[in-house]
N, C-alpha and C positions, 0 to 999 in steps of 0.2 A: 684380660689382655689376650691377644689371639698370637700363633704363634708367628705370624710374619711382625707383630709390633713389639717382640722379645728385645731386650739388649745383647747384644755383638760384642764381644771383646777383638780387641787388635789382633791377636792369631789367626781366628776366626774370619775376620775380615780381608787379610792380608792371603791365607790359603785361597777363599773364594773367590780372589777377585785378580788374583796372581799379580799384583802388584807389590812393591818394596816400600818398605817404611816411609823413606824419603820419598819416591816417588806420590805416596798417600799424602803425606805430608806436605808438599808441595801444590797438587792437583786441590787439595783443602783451601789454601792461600790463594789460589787460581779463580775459586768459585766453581769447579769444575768434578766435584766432589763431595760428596755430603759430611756433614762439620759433626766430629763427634759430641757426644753430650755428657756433660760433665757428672760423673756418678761420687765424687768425693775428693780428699784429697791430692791425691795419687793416681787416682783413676777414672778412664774411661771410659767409653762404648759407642755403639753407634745402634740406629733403629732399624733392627734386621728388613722391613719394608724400603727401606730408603735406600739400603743398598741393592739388596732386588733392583731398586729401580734403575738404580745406575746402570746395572749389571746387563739389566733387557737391553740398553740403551747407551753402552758410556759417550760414546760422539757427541749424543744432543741432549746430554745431562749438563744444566745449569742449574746453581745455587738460585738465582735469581724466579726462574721459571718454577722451581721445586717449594718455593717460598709459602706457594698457597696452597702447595699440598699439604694434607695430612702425616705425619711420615709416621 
């Protein structure tokens, strides 16, 4: 596993990308934001690449278009 394909916790995510819980949370439900991944009961994360990606790009980040990426 290389260190951009690492899992992201929510802190992590939310410093990087300066965005608010809710805000995240919503932009998720939009398609407009990459959809965390389920690590257990309680918990999530997200693919340190696939927010990079967002991140290069958030304007023309789609769930749809992101779909046959790799993340």
């Amino acid at each position: 596993m290389s260190a951009s394909d690492r899992i992201i916790r929510m802190r992590t995510v939310l410093d990087r990308t300066g965005l608010s819980r809710s805000t995240l949370y919503r932009k998720m439900a939009e398609g407009s934001f990459p959809r965390s991944v389920k690590l257990g009961e309680h918990s999530a994360g997200w693919h340190e690449s696939a927010i990079n990606e967002w991140i290069a790009d958030p304007a023309a980040w789609r769930e749809d278009q992101a779909l046959g990426r790799k993340p």
